[in-house]
C-alpha positions as CSV (number, residue, x, y, z in Angstrom):
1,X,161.4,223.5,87.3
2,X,158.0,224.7,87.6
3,X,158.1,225.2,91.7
4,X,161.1,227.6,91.5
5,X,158.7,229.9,88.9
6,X,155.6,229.8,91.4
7,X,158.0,230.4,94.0
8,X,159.3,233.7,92.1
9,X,155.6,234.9,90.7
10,X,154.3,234.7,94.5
11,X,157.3,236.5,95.7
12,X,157.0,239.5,93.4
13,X,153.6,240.0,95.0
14,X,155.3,241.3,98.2
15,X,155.2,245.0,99.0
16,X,158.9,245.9,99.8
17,X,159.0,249.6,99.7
18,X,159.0,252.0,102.5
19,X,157.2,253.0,105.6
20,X,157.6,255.3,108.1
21,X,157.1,255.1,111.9
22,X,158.3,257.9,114.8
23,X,159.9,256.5,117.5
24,X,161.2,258.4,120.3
25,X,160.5,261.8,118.1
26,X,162.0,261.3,115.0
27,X,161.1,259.7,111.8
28,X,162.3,255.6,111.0
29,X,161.9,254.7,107.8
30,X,161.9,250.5,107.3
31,X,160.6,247.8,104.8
32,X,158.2,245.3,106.5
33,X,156.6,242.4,104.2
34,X,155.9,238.9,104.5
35,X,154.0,236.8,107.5
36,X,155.4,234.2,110.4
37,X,158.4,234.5,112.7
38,X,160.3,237.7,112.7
39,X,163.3,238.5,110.6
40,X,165.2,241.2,111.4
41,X,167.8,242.6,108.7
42,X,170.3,245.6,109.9
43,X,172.8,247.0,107.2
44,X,176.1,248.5,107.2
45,X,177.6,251.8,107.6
46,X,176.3,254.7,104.6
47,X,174.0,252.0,103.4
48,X,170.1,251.8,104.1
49,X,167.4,248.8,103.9
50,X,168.1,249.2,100.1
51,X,170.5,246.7,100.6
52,X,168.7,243.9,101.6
53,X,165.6,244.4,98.9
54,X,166.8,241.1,96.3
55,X,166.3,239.1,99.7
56,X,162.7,240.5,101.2
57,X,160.2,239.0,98.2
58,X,161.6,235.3,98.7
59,X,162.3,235.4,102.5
60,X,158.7,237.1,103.2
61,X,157.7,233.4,102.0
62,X,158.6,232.0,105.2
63,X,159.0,235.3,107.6
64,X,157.7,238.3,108.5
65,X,160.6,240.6,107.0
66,X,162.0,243.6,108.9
67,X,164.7,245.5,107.1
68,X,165.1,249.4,108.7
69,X,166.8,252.1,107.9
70,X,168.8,252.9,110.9
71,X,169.0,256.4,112.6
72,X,171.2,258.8,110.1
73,X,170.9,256.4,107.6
74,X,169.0,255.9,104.0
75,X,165.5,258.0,104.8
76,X,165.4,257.9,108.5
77,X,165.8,261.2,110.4
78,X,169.7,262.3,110.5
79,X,169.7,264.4,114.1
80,X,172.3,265.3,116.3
81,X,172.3,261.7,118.4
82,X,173.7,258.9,119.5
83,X,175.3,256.8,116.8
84,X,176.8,254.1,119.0
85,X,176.0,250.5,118.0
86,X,174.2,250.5,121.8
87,X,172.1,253.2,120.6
88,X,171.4,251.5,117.6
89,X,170.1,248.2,119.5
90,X,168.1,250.0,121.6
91,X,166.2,251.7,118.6
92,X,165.8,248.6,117.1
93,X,164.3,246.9,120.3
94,X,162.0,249.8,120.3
95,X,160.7,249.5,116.3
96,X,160.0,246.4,117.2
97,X,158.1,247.0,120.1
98,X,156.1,249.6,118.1
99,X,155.8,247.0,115.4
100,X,154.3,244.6,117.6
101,X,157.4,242.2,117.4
102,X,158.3,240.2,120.9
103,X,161.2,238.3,119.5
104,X,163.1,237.8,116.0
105,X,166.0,235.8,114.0
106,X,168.7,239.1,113.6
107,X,171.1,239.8,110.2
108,X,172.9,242.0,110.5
109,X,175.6,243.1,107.9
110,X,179.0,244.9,108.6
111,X,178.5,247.8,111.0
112,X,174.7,245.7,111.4
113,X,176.5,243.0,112.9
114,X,178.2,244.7,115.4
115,X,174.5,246.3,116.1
116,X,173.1,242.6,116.4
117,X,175.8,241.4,118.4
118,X,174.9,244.3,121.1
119,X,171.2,243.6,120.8
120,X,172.0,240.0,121.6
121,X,174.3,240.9,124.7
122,X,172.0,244.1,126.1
123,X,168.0,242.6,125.2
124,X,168.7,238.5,125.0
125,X,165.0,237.9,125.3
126,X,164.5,239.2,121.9
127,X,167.0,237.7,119.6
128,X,166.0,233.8,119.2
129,X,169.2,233.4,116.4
130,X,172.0,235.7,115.5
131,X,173.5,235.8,111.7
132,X,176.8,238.2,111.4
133,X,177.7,238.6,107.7
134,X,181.2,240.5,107.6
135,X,180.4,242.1,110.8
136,X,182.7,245.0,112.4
137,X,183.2,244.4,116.4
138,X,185.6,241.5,116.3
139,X,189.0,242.8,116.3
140,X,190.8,245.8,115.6
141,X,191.6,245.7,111.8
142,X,189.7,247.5,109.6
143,X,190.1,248.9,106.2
144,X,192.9,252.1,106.4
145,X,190.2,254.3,104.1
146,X,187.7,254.1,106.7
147,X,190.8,254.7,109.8
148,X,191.2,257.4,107.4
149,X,187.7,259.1,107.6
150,X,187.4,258.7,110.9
151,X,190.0,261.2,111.6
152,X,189.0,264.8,111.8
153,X,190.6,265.2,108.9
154,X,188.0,263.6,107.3
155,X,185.8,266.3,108.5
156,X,187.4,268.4,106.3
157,X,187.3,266.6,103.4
158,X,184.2,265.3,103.5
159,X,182.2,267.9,102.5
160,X,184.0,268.9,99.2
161,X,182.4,265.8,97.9
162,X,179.3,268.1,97.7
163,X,181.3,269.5,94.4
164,X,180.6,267.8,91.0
165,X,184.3,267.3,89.9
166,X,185.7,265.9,92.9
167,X,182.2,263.5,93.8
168,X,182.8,262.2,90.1
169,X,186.7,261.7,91.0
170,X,185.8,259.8,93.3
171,X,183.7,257.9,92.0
172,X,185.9,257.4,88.5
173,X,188.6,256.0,91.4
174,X,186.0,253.6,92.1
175,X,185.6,252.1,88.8
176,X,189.2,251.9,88.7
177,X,189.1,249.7,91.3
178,X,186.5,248.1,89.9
179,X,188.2,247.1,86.8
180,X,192.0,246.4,88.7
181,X,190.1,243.4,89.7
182,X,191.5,244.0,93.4
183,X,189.5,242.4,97.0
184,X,187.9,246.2,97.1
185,X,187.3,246.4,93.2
186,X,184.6,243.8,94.2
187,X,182.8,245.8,96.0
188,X,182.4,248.6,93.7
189,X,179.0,248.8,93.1
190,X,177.8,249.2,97.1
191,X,180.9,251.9,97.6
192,X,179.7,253.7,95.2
193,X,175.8,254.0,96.8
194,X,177.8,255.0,100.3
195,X,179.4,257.6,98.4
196,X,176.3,258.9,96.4
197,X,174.7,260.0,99.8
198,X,177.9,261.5,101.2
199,X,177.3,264.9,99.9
200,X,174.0,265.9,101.6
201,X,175.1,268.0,104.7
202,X,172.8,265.5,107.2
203,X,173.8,262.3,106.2
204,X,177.5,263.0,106.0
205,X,177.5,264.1,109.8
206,X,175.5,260.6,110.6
207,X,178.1,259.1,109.2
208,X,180.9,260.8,110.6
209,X,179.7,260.7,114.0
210,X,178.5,256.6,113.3
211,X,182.1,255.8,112.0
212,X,184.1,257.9,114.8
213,X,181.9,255.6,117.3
214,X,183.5,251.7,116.2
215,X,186.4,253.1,114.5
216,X,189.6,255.5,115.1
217,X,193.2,256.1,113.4
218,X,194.3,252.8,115.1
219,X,191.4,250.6,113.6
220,X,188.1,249.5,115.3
221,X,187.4,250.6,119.0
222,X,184.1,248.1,119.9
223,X,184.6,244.5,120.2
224,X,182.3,241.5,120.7
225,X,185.0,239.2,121.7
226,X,184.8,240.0,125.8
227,X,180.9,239.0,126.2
228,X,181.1,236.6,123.0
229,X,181.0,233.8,125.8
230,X,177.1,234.7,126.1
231,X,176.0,233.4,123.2
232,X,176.4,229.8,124.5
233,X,172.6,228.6,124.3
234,X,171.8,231.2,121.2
235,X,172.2,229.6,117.3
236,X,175.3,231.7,115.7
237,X,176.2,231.9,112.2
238,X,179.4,233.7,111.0
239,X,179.4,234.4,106.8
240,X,181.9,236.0,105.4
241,X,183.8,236.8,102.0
242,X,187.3,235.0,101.7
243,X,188.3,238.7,99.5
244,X,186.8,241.1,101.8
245,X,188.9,244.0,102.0
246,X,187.2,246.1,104.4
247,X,187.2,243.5,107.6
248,X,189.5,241.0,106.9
249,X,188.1,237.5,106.3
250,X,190.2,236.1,109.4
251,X,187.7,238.1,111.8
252,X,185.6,235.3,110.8
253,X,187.7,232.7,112.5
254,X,187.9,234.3,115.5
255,X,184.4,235.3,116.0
256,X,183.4,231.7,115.4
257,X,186.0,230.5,118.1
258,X,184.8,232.8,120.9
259,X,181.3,231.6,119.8
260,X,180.3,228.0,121.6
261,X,178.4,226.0,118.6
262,X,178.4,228.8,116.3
263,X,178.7,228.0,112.6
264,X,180.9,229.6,110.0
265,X,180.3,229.8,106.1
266,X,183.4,231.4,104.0
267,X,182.1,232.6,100.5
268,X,185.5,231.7,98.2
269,X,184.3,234.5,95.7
270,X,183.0,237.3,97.6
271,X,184.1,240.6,99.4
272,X,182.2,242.4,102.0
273,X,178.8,241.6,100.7
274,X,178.5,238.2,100.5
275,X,174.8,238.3,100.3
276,X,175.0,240.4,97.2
277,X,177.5,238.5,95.6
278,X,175.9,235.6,96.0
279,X,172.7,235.6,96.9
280,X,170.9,232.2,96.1
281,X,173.9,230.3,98.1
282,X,173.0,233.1,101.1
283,X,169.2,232.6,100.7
284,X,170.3,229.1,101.1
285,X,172.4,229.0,103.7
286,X,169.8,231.4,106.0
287,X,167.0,229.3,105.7
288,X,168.9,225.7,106.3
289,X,170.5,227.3,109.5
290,X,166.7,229.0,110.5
291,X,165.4,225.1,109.8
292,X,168.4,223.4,111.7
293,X,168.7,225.8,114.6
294,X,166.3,226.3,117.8
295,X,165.6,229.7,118.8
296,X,167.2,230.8,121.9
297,X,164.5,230.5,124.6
298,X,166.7,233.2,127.2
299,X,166.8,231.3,130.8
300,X,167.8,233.8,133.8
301,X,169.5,231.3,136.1
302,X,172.2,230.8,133.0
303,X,172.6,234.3,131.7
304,X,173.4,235.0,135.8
305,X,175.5,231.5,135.8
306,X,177.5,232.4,132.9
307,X,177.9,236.3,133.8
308,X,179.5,235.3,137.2
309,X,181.8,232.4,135.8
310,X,183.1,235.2,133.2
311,X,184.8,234.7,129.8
312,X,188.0,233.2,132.1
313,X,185.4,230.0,133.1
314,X,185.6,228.0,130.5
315,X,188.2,227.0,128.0
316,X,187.1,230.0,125.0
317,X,188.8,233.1,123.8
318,X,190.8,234.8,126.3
319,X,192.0,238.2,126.2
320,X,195.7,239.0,125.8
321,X,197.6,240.2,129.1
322,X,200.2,241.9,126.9
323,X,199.7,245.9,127.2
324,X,197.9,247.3,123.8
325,X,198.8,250.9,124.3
326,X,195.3,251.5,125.8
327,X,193.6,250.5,122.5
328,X,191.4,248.1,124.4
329,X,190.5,246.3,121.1
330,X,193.2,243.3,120.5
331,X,194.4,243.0,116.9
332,X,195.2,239.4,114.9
333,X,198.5,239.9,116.1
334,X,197.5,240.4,120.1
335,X,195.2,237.0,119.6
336,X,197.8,235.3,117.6
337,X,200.7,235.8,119.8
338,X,199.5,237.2,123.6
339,X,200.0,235.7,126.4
340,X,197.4,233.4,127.8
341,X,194.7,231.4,126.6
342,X,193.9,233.0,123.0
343,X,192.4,232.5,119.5
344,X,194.3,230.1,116.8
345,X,193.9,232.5,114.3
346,X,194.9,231.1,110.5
347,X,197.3,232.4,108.5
């Protein structure tokens, strides 16, 4: 018992708090501690590097530990930009350039994970592993509260939460859920952070204009599933919570399947934050996969090989060839039951 207490007093030494850099003009804020390879941990939508703080003391151990706050998000700058998740994989090719970071193992977490699959498919000589952890950009399902604010609708509503009486409705509603016991009730505690920041003017159009850029009235409009086929040579690991209420936990199974060799973990207990709900089994499960995996060493001739061969030249996800109403993003239903070569999804 005496190793897991050294282990704890060493990690407590690390300096997790946060630092400030300008890239391309405006001001990224980020959490860097730790020393050896390069760990990169993107959060979800409304959150900020806060989110990944229990993790940075004990995996700065091993790694040098990169956790930013994306662009409109926590204390980064909140301008008038480009909130798509390609913008946001170029940003974070470029902190890392001004870090002095070639290549790094990337995390990333809900809205994160559709940013890490997009740094994997547009700058593959940087990611050596890729970890999704409830990650939006699989299919089209999404919680109906977030289809909800990313109507402009929502852009009316929005800012009342600026008033005292309704921000505290809101978050009494919260509790509720909390206490009902329900899949979103689990997640009460990071809700209600993403709702604290809502009502300052800045952040609240961040994440309006992040949210209208993955998701519309129909559900989620950016998918991983047509270029998933690239990831054949890089180490993939799907985690997800079997009560998530926000992406629904069968996402999981069909990332995995459009991934060749990818690995999947299902936390029985846990919503959409697996890592917080459990995080010793996640600490865990990170550093067997890092220990068991190679990193992806990117090799032109296959990348070229595999682009011209397509998705349709091997036996892997296909897409349906049933019409979808221009939504371009197939639901469980489209993968379950389209025509063609598709995902087995479970029931």
């Amino acid at each position: 018992m005496a190793a897991p207490r050294r282990r704890r007093a060493r990690a407590q030494a690390f300096d997790t708090t946060t630092t400030f850099v300008n890239v391309h003009g405006h001001r990224r804020a980020y959490r860097m501690c730790g020393s050896g390879p390069a760990l990169l941990l993107l959060h979800g939508i409304g959150d900020s590097s806060a989110s990944w703080v229990p993790l940075l003391r004990p995996l700065a151990e091993r790694f040098t530990v990169i956790a930013p706050d994306l662009l409109g998000h926590g204390e980064s700058d909140k301008p008038r930009a480009d909130y798509s998740v390609g913008a946001f994989a170029n940003g974070m090719r470029d902190l890392l350039d001004v870090l002095g970071i070639d290549r790094a193992t990337v995390v990333g977490h809900s809205l994160g994970g559709g940013v890490a699959a997009q740094m994997a498919y547009q700058h593959p000589t940087r990611v050596e592993r890729l970890v999704l952890v409830a990650s939006g950009g699989v299919a089209r399902e999404v919680n109906p509260v977030l289809r909800l604010a990313a109507t402009p609708l929502a852009d009316l509503g929005l800012p009342l939460l600026r008033f005292g009486p309704l921000k505290l409705g809101a978050m009494g509603l919260i509790e509720l859920l909390r206490r009902s016991g329900t899949d979103l009730g689990r997640d009460a505690e990071e809700l209600s952070r993403v709702l604290d920041a809502l009502p300052d003017v800045a952040a609240r159009g961040a994440f309006s204009r992040t949210l209208q850029s993955v998701v519309d009235w129909r559900g989620q409009v950016v998918t991983m599933l047509d270029r998933s086929y690239l990831t054949e040579a890089m180490p993939v690991l799907v985690v997800w919570g079997a009560h998530d209420a926000v992406i629904p936990v069968a996402h999981a199974q069909v990332a995995h399947d459009a991934m060749p060799g990818s690995r999947l973990e299902i936390f029985p207990d846990a919503g959409h934050f697996p890592h917080h709900q459990d995080p010793e089994r996640f600490l865990e499960l990170l550093l067997d996969f890092v220990d068991g995996s190679d990193a992806m060493r990117f090799e032109r001739d296959r990348w070229r090989r595999l682009l011209r061969d397509g998705r349709d030249g091997a036996n892997r996800v296909q897409w349906p060839t049933a019409p979808d109403d221009g939504q371009g993003v197939p639901s469980l239903d489209d993968l379950a039951h389209g025509h063609g070569n598709v995902v087995a999804v479970p029931s």
